[in-house]
N, C-alpha and C positions, 0 to 999 in steps of 0.2 A: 407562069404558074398561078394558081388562083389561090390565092394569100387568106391568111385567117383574116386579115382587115377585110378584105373583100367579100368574106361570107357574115361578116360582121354587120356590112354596110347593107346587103342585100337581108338578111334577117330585119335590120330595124325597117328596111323599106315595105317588105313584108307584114311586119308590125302596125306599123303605120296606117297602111293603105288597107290592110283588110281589117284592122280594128275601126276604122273608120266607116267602113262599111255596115259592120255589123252593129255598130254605133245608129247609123242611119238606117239603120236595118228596124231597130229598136224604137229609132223616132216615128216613124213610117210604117208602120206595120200592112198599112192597106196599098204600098205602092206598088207591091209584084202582081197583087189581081187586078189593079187598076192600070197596066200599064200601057193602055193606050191614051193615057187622060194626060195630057202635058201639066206640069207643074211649075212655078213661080216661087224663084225662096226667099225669104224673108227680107235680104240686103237688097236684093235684087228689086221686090218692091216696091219698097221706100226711096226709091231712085227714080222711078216709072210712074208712082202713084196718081201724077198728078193727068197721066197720059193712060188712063184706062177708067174702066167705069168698073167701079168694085161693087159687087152683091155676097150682100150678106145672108146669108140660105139659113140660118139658124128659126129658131123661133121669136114670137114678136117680142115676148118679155128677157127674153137674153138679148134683145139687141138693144134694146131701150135700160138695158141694165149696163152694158161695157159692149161697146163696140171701134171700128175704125173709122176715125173722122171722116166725112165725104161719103162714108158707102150707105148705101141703099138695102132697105131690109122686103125680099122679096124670098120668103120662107120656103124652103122645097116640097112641101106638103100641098102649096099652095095651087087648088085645081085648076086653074089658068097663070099655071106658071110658064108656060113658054108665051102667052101671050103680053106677059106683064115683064118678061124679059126683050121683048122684040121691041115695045113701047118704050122702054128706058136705052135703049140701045142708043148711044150717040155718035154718029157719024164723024165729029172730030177726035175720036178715039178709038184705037184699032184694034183692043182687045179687051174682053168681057173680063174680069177676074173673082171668080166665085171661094168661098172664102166660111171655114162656120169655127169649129173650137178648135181642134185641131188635132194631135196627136192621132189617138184612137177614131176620132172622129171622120165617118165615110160619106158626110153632108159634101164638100167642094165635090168630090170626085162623081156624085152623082149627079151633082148640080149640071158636071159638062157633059156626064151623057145625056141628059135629059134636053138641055138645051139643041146639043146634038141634033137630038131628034125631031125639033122642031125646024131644022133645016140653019141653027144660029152657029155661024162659025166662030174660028179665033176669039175660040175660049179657052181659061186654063183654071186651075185648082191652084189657088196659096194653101197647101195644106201643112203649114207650119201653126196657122189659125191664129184666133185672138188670142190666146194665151201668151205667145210669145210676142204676140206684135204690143200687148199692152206692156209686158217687162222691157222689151227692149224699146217700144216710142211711145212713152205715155203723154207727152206732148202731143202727139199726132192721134191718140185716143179718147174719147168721150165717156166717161162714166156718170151716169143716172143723169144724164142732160149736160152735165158743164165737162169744160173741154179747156187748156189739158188739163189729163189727167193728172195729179202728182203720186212720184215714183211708187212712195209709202202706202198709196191707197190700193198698190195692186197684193191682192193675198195669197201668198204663196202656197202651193200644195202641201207644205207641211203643217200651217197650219190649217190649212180645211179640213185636214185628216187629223190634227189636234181634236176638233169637234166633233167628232164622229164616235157614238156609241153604240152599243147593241143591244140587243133589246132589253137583257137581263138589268144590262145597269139604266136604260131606259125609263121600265119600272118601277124601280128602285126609285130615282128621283124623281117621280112622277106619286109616288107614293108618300114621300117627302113634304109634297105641297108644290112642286114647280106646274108652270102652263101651257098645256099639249095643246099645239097648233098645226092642225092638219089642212096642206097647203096645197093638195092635190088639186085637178081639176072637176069639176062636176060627173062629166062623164068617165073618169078614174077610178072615182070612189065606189066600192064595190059595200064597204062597211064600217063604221067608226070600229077603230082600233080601241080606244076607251070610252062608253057612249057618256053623257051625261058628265065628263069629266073633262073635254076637248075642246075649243073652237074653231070655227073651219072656215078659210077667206080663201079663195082662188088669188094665185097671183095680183089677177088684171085687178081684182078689188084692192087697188092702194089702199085708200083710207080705211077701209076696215080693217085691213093689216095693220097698218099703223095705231090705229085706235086700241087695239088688242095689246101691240108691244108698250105704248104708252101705259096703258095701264096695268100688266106685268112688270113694267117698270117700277110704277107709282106704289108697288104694291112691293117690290122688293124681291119680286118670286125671279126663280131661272125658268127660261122660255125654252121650253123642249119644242123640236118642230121636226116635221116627219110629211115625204112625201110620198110616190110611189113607186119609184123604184133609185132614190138616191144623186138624181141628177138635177133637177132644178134647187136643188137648195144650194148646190155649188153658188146658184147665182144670187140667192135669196141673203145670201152671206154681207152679200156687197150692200146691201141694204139694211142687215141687221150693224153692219160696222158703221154707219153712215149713221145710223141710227143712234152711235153711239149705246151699243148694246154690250155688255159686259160678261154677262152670265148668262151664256147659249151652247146647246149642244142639239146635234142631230143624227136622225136613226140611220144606222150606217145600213146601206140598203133600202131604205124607206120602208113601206108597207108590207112589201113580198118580201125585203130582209126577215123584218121581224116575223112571218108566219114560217119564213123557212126556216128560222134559228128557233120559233116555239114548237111546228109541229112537225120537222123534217121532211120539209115538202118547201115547192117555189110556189105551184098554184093550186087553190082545192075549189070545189063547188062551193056555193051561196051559202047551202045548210051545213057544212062540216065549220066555215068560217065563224058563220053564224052563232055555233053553237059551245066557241073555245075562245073566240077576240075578247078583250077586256079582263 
């Protein structure tokens, strides 16, 4: 006879197994359209590591910012990227493992179609990404050059989203007297958000970063910093904490936040921006 214990035991299996799923469901959001792209999880790495050649498909400044010890930063952008992955290919290792932030992130997963296609086999996607590999092995991770990592240095998404304001209160403390540093790239910058009120360094320009936050510093002001759509400051963080940086916050959004929170809109023409920024 089929017992209450027994629909008991088959409920929590139930439980179990498809919360689990949907859990992975949640972590993974790109694995059902990718799923001819074999993946690599996180334990399973750290066991193999030393037996594969890891590429890091990110960009140059997130990988020189926090990356995986040993891996190689060969960016998916990169217009002779099947040829600079055939070049690093090493014959005493029998599988490529491409690799970028992770979660939402659909850098690995295209890394192996791409390779793919250059005829590169036995490859696969860690798409758990640096996030989780720096939380769980910061000994085996590199941040801003020295290596390990220590645990404390990694920041958790609460509080990066601690730092995150919108443009209203943006404003507000920019009106205040704090110093807007606009971190975009060259070719991003469509138009200063505040002209005459801002400084503006590209990542790759260290020392002029630096030279900006020292003297924000020196000066006692908070460093408001904004980029273009909200994602490279995630990494900018690791540097302003490095920095020993106290009193920072960033536009939630970046640049298209703040135009769609002022003018309810994501993108406008030259002359409409033009004539409402600042």
């Amino acid at each position: 006879m089929f017992s209450f214990n027994v629909f008991l035991r088959l409920l929590v299996i139930v439980f179990v197994f498809g919360g689990g799923t949907v859990a992975q469901a949640n972590m993974f959001p790109h694995r059902q359209k990718f799923t001819d792209v074999p993946v690599i999880e996180l334990g399973e790495l750290r066991q193999v590591m030393d037996m594969v050649t890891l590429l890091d498909v990110r960009s140059k400044y997130e990988y020189e910012t926090l990356h995986i010890k040993g891996a190689i930063n060969v960016p998916l952008t990169s217009l002779d990227f099947g040829k600079l992955v055939r070049e690093i290919q090493n014959a005493d290792k029998n599988k490529i493992v491409f690799y970028c932030n992770g979660g939402k992130c659909k850098k690995s997963y295209k890394a192996v179609r791409k390779a793919q296609k250059y005829g590169i086999t036995n490859t696969v996607a860690y798409d758990a990404g640096i996030y989780a590999w720096a939380k769980s092995y910061p000994d085996h991770s590199v941040l801003l050059g020295k290596s390990p990592m220590q645990a404390n240095e990694f920041i958790e998404n609460k509080e990066f989203k601690s730092r995150l304001i919108n443009a209203k209160t943006f404003e507000a403390k920019r009106r205040s007297g704090a110093q807007v540093l606009d971190i975009r790239d060259r070719i991003q910058r469509d138009t200063q958000l505040f002209p005459s009120e801002e400084e503006r360094a590209e990542l790759k320009d260290i020392d002029r970063i630096k030279k900006i936050i020292n003297e924000t510093k020196r000066k006692g002001k908070p460093l408001l910093v904004y980029d273009k759509v909200g994602k490279q400051i995630r990494w900018f963080q690791y540097l302003l904490e490095k920095q020993n940086i106290k009193n920072y916050y960033f536009m939630k959004g970046g640049s298209e936040g703040y135009y769609e929170e002022k003018l309810g809109k994501f993108r406008f023409d030259q002359k409409t921006i033009n004539g409402v920024a600042g």
